[in-house]
N, C-alpha and C positions, 0 to 999 in steps of 0.2 A: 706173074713173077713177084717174089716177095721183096716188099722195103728194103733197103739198106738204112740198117741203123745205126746212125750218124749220135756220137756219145759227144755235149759237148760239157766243159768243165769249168765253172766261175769262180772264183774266191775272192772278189773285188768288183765296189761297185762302178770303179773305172774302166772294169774289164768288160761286167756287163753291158757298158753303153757302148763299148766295142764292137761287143758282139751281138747287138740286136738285131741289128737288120739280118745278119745274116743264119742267127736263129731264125727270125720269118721268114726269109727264103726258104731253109730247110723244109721248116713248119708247112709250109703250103705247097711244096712239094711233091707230088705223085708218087713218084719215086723213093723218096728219102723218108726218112720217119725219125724222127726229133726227140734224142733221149738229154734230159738234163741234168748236171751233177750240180749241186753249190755246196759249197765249202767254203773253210777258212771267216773274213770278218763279215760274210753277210750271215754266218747265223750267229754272231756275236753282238750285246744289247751294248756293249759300248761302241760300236761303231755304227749301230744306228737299224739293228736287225733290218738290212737290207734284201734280204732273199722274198722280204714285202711285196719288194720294187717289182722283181722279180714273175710274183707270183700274180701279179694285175695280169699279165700279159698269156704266160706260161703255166704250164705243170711240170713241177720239180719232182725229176725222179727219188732223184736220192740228195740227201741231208746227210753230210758231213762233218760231226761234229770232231775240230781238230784243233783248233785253238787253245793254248793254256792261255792262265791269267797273266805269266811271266813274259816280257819282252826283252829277256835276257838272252844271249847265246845260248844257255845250256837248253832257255823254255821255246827257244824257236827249235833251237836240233830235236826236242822231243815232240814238239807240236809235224812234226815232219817225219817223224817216226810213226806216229801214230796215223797220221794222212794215209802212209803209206801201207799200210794195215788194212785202213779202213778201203782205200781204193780197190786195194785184191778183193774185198768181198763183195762190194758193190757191180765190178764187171763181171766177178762170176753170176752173177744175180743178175742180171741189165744184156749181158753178152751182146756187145753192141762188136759191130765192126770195125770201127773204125773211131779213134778219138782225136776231140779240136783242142787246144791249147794254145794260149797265147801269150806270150812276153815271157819271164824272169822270174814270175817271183817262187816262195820256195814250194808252196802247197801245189805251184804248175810243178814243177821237177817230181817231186812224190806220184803227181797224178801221170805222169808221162814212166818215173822207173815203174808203178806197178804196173802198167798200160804192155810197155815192155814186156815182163817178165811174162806176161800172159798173152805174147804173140798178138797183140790188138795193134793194127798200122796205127800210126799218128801223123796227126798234120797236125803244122806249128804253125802260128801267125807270128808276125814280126818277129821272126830271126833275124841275126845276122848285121844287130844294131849294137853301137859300143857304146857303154857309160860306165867311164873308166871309174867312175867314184862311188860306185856299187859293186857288192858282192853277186847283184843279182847278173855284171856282166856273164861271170864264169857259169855262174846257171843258165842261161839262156842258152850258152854254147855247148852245155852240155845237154841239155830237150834239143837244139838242132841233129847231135850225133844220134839220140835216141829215135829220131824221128822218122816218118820215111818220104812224106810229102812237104814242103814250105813254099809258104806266100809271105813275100817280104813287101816293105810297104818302097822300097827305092829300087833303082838299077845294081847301084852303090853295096846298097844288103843282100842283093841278089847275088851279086860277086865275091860277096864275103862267105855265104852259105857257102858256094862252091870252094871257094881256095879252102873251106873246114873240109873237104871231101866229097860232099854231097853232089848226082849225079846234077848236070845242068833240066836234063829233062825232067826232074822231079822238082825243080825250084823255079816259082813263079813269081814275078814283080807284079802286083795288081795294085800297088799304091796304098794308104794309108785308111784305116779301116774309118778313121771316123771321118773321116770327110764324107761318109754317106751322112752318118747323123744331123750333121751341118745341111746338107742339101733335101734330104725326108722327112725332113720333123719340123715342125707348123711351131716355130718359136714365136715366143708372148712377145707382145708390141710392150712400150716402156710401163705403160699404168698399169696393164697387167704383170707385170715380172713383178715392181713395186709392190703390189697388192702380195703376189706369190710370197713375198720375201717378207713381207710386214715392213719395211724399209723404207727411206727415201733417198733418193739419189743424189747428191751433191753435183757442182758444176765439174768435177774432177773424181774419176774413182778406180780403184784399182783394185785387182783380185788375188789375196795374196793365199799359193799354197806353199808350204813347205814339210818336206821331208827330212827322215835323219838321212845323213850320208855313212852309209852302212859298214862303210870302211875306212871309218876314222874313227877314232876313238873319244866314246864322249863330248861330242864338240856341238851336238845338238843346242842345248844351251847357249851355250858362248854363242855361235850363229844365230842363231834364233833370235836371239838379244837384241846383236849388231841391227837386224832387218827391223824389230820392234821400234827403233831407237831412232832410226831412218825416217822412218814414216811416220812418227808420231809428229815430225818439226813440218808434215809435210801440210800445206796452207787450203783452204775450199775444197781436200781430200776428203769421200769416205770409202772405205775401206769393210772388204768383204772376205769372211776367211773362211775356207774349206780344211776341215781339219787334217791330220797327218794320217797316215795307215799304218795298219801291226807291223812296222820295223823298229828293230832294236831302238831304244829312246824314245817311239813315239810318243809313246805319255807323256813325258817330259815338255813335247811342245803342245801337245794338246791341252796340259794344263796352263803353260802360259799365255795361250791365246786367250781360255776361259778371263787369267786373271785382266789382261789387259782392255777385253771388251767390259768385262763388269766395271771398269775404270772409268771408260768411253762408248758409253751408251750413245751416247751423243751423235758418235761416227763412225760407229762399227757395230758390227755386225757377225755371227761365226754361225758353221752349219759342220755336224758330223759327217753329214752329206746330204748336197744340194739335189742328188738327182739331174739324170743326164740332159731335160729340156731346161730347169735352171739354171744348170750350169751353163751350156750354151746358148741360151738364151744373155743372160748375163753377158758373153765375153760381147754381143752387142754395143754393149751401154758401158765398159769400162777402157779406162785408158789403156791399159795394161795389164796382164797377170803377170805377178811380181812372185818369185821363189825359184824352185828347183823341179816343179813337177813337170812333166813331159808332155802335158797338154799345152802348155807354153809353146814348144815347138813343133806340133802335131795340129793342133787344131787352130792355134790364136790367131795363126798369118793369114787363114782364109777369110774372117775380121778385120783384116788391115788396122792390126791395132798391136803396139810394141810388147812385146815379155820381156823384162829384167831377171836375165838366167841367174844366179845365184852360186857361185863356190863348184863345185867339180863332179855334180850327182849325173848330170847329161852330157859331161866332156866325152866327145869323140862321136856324139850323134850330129847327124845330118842339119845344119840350120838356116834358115831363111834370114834376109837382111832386115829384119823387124827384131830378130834377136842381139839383145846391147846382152856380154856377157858381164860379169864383174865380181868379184873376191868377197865374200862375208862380211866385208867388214863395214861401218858405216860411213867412213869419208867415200869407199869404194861404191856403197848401194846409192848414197844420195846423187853422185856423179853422174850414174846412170839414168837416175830419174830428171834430173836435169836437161840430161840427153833426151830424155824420153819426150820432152815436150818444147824441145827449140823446134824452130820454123824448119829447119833443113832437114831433119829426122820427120816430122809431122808431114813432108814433103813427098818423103821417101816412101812411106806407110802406104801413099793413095796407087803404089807400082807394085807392091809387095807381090809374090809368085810363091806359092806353098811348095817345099818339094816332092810332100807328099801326093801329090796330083790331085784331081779335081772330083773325086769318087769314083761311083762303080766298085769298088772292093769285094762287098759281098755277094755278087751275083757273079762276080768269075770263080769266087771260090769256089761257091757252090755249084760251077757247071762239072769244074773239076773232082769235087768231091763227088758227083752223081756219075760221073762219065769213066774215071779212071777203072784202069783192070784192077783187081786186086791180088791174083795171081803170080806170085814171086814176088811179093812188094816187099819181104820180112826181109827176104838177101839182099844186103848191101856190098857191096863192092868201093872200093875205096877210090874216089876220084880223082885221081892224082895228075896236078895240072901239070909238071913238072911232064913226065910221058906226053900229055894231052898237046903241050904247046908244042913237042919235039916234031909233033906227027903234022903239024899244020903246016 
């Protein structure tokens, strides 16, 4: 019997560390045969040619050069034109079976419409999650209607797939993808992270990432500011920064991180990307990850250690009680970090319960990916709970 060829699709190196393990699965798989696309900012040198990372591990089928130098509206709608070009010829080339996708962002939406268009099933990772202060909400839910398999990381997301249409039998809660990383990966003790990082750690520290909110206009700055502004009065801190990703503004904060560390050598520190055991290794040793990234509320809680959510990039996703939300601004950010380190919060931290469940992720996928029929999987049929609930 021959392989099924399982096509998966990166453009991020947060996505990457997603989706490792359950690359390995595939990868060592009897069955399944492991084709790999990258895209989008791991082949780009300002974000740190990632597809590096990548390639220690892996063989990269295809290289997708899709990126323009603009992170304007007009240079993302064309960078996504062009994806979508390039995706058609690469699956004609590759003719994989079946393709992975995961999250929102836009270079997923292009890889999932040409995916479509070319009758190739797709499974989506974390559908069915809201973040109302993103553009990337409405894309996400439009790869869920494109799609024809989903694995949601909640119960919560699971329910959401469905009320979009989608049959219950084809959507799966397997929990949250990085909590394998957290549990499979041999994280540096404190001298070695230090060593890793060139760095020294203070008696206080925190991880600050932040992104633009893609659907606001221009406020990167002005936010970005607030947070700078916060944390500079903050006392025995130092301060670790991961820089932004290709959304609209992101230079914008990626330059001011540059300017502020070159200020404060002293107590900071920035990485275009830390890489997925630094990263996690890090949320070890720091008090908090401080911003709007998602790893704040996905990975930080299994740490038992607080995120300071930030302004409205993650409003309406799932969170744990280690998450303090708070407003842009600085009386609002410092409030929070206050909170972050009274007795009854530090209290609170050592009960913390992740929602995303405790792993396994990648190994239900991939039973499901190996085991399902593929046989009528293109027709959809519209799930209408609305009928469904009449009949129960």
């Amino acid at each position: 019997m021959s392989k099924r060829k399982v096509c998966v699709v990166t453009g991020t190196r947060s996505e990457f560390g997603l989706f490792y393990w359950l690359m390995k699965e595939i990868e060592t798989d009897e069955d399944l045969e492991l084709q790999i696309i990258a895209t989008g900012m791991h082949l780009s040198p300002e974000f740190g040619l990632t597809y590096k990372e990548i390639e220690k591990e892996f063989t990269i089928d295809k290289k997708i050069e899709m990126l323009l130098s603009s992170d304007t509206p007009i240079g993302i709608s064309k960078s996504m034109g062009l994806a979508q070009i390039s995706f058609a010829e690469a699956y004609e080339e590759l003719k994989p079976e079946m393709v992975v996708v995961l999250g929102d962002r836009y270079e997923t939406f292009s890889a999932a419409s040409a995916a479509m268009i070319a009758r190739i099933p797709i499974a989506h990772l974390h559908g069915g999650e809201t973040t109302e202060g993103a553009f990337d909400e409405s894309i996400r839910h439009s790869i869920t209607k494109m799609s024809h398999l989903h694995f949601t990381a909640t119960e919560e997301y699971r329910n959401r797939v469905i009320q979009l249409g989608e049959h219950p039998d084809r959507v799966f809660n397997v929990g949250g993808l990085g909590i394998d990383n957290i549990k499979r990966l041999d994280l540096l003790n404190k001298k070695e992270f230090e060593k890793s990082i060139d760095f020294k750690l203070n008696k206080k520290n925190i991880l600050v990432t932040f992104h633009p909110v893609t659907l606001e206009n221009a406020t990167a700055q002005e936010q970005f500011t607030e947070l700078l502004e916060a944390i500079d009065e903050l006392e025995d801190t130092h301060i670790i920064f991961t820089k932004a990703n290709s959304d609209t503004n992101g230079r914008i904060i990626n330059q001011m991180i540059d300017k502020y560390v070159e200020k404060n050598r002293d107590k900071a520190i920035s990485f275009t990307s830390m890489g997925q055991l630094r990263y996690l290794s890090a949320l070890q040793y720091v008090d908090a990850v401080v911003g709007n990234s998602s790893s704040g509320l996905l990975e930080a809680p299994t740490f038992k250690i607080g995120t300071i959510n930030i302004g409205d990039r993650q409003k309406g996703r799932i969170k744990a009680k280690s998450v303090v939300d708070c407003k842009p601004q600085k009386e609002d950010i410092q409030k929070a970090l206050d909170k972050l380190h009274s007795n009854a919060f530090q209290n609170l931290l050592k009960n913390v319960k992740n929602p995303y469940g405790d792993g396994g992720a990648a190994v239900k996928i991939k039973e499901v990916l190996k085991d399902i029929s593929l046989d009528g999987i293109l027709k959809k049929s519209f799930y209408d709970l609305g009928v469904h609930d009449e009949k129960l």
